[in-house]
C-alpha positions as CSV (number, residue, x, y, z in Angstrom):
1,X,73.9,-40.3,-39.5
2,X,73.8,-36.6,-39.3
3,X,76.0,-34.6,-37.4
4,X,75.2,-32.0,-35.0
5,X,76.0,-28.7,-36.4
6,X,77.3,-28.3,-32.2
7,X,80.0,-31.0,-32.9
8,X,81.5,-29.3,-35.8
9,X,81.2,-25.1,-35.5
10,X,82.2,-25.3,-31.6
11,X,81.9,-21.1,-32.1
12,X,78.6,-19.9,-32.5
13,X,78.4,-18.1,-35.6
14,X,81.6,-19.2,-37.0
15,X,82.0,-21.3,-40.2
16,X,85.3,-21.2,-40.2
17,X,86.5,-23.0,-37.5
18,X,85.6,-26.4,-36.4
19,X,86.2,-29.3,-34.6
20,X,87.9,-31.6,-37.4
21,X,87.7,-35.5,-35.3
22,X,83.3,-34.4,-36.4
23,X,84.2,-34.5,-40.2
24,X,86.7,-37.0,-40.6
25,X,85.6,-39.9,-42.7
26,X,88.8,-41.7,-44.0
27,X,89.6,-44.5,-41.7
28,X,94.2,-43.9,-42.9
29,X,93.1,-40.2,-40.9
30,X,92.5,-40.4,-36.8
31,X,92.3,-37.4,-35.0
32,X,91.6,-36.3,-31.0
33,X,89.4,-34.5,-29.2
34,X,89.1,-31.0,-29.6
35,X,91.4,-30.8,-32.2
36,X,90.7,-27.6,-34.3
37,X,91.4,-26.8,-37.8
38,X,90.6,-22.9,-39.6
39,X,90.0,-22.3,-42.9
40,X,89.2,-18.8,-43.9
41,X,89.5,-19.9,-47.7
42,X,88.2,-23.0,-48.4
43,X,85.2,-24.7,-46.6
44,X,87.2,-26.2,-43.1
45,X,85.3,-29.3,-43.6
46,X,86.6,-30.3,-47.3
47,X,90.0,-30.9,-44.9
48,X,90.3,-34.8,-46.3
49,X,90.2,-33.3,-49.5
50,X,92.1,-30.1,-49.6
51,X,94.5,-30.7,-47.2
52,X,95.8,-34.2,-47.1
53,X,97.2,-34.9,-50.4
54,X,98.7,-37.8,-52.2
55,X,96.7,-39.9,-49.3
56,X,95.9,-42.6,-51.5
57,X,94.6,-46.4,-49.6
58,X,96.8,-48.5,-51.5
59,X,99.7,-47.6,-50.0
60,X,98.1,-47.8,-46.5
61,X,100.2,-44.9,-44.4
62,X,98.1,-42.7,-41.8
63,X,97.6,-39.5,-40.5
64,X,97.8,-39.8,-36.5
65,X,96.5,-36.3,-35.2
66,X,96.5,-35.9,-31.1
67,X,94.1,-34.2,-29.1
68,X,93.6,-30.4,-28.8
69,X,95.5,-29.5,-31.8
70,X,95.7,-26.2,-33.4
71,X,96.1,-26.3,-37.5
72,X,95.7,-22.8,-39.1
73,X,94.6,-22.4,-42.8
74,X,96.3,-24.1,-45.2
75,X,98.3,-26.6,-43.7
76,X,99.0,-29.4,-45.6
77,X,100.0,-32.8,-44.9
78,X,102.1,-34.4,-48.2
79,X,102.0,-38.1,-48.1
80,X,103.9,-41.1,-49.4
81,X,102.6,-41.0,-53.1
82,X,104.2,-37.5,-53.5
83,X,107.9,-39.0,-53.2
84,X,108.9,-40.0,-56.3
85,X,111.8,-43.3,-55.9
86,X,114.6,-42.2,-56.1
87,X,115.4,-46.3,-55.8
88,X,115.4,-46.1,-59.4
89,X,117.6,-44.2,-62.4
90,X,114.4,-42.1,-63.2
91,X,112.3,-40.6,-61.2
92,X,109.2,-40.9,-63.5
93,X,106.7,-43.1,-62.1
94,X,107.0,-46.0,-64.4
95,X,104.7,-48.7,-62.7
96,X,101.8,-46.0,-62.0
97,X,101.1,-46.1,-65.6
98,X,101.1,-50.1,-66.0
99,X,99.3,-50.6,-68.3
100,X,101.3,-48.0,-71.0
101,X,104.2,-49.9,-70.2
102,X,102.9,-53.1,-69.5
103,X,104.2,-53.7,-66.1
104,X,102.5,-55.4,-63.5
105,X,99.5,-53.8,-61.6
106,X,100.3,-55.0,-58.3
107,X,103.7,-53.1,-58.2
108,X,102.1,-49.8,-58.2
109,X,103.6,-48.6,-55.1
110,X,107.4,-49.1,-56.2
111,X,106.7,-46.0,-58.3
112,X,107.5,-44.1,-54.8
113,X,109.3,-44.2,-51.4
114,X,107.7,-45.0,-48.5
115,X,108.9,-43.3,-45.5
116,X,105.9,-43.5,-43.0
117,X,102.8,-42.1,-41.2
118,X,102.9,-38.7,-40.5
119,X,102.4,-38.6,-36.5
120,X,101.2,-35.6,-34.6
121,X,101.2,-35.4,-31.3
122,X,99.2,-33.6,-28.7
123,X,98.4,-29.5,-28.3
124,X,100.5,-29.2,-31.2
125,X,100.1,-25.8,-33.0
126,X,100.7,-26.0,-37.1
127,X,101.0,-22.6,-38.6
128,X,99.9,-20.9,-41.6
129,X,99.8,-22.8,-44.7
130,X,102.6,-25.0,-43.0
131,X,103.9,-28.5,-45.0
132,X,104.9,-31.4,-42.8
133,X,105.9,-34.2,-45.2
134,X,105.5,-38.1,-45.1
135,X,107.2,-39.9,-42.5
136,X,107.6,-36.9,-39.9
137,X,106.8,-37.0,-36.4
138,X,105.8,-34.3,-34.1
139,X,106.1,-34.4,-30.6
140,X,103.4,-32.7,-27.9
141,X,103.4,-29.2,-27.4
142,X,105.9,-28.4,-30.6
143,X,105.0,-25.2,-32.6
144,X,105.1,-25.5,-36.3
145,X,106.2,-21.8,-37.7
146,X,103.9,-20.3,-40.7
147,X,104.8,-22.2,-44.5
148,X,107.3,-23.9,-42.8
149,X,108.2,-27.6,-44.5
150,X,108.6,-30.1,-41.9
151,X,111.1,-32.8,-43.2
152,X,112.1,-34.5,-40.3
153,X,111.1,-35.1,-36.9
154,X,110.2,-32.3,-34.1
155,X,110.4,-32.6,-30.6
156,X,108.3,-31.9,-28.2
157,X,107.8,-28.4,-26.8
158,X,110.2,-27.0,-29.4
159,X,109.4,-24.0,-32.0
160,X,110.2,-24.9,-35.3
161,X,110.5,-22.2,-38.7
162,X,111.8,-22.3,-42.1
163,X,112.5,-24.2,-45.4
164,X,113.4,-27.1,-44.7
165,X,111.8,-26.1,-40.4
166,X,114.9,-26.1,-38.1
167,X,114.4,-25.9,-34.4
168,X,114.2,-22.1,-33.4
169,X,113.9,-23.0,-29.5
170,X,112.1,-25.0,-26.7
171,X,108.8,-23.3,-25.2
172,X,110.3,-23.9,-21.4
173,X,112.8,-25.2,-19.9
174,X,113.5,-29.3,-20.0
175,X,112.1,-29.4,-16.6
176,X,109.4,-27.9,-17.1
177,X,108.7,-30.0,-20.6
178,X,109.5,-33.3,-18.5
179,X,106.6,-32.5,-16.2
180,X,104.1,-31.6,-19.0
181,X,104.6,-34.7,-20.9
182,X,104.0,-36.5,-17.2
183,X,100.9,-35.0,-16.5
184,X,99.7,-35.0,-20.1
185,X,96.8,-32.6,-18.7
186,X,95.2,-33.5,-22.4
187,X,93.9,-36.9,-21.5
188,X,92.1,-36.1,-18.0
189,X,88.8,-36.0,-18.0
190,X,86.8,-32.4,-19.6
191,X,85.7,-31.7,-16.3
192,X,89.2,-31.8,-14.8
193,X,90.7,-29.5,-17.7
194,X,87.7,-27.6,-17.1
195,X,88.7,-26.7,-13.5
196,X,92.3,-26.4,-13.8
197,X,92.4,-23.7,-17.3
198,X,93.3,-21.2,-14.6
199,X,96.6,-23.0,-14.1
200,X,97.2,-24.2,-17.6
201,X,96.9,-21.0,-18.9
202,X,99.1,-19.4,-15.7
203,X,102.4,-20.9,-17.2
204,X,103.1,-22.5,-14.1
205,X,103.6,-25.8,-14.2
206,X,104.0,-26.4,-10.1
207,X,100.8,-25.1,-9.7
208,X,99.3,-27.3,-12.4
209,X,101.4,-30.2,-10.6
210,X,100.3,-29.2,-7.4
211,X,96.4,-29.1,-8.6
212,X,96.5,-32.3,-10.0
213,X,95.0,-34.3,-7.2
């Protein structure tokens, strides 16, 4: 079934941005509403392709991507298949190449560690040509710094930057970031968000507290 041009360019006239839950096809990739991703140098819909790499079904990990995401160009998401063991005295990937070395097929995946999904949550914004490796999680409302290389978890509401990404500082204050992850304004209905942007966009949380009726 086609897909209406409306559901993936939510920007009239813009090919570079679209709504990336439209163009997802591989079932190991789930991704929320509204969710954006911008490509000004590749095509943003080749994203399964260009952007999510060493994804490979045998091992079975997943990329979990909230709702109303923002993932500039070139982020990448490096999975499971890109860690070479380090379980073993060599790092070459022996039992990938079974049948050099005759070893058995069906031991494929010991030729690198497993260390998980990668989990994103909600409103999350991924700079520039950002890396967030296998195994990471990132809470809602965390801000991923441009060609940062996330390594280990980040959590929510909380600015991240560097090689490997370190926390920089928390968007607001923990009270503030306790009552955002309550009200998780991101799963009320469009019409809801639709009337409250005012306050979402204000800053002020009490207000956006207040409104939610």
């Amino acid at each position: 079934m086609t897909i209406p041009e409306k559901e993936i360019y939510p920007r009239t006239g813009d090919k570079q941005t679209i709504y990336l839950k439209s163009v997802i096809t591989d079932p190991g990739i789930t991704v929320g509403e509204y969710t954006m991703y911008n490509d000004f140098v590749h095509d943003p819909v080749l994203f399964e392709k260009n952007n999510v790499l060493y994804h490979y079904p045998i091992n079975k990990d997943k990329l979990i991507i909230g709702k109303f995401c923002s993932i500039a160009c070139g982020a990448k998401f490096l999975f499971n298949s890109a860690n070479h063991t380090f379980r073993s005295l060599s790092t070459y990937p022996f039992p990938l190449f079974f049948e050099e070395w005759g070893l058995d097929k069906k031991n494929v995946t010991d030729s690198w560690d497993n260390k998980g999904d990668i989990v994103i949550g909600n409103d999350v914004w991924i700079g520039y040509e950002a890396v967030v490796m296998a195994g990471v999680t990132i809470g809602d409302g965390a801000v991923i710094g441009a060609r940062a290389v996330v390594t280990k978890d980040v959590l929510p509401y909380t600015i991240v930057g560097g090689i490997p990404a370190k926390p920089i500082r928390k968007r607001f204050s923990e009270e503030t970031i306790s009552a955002l992850l309550a009200l998780k304004w991101w799963d009320w209905p469009k019409e809801k968000i639709a009337q409250k942007i005012e306050a979402i966009q204000s800053g002020c949380v009490e207000e956006l507290r207040e409104n939610n009726q």
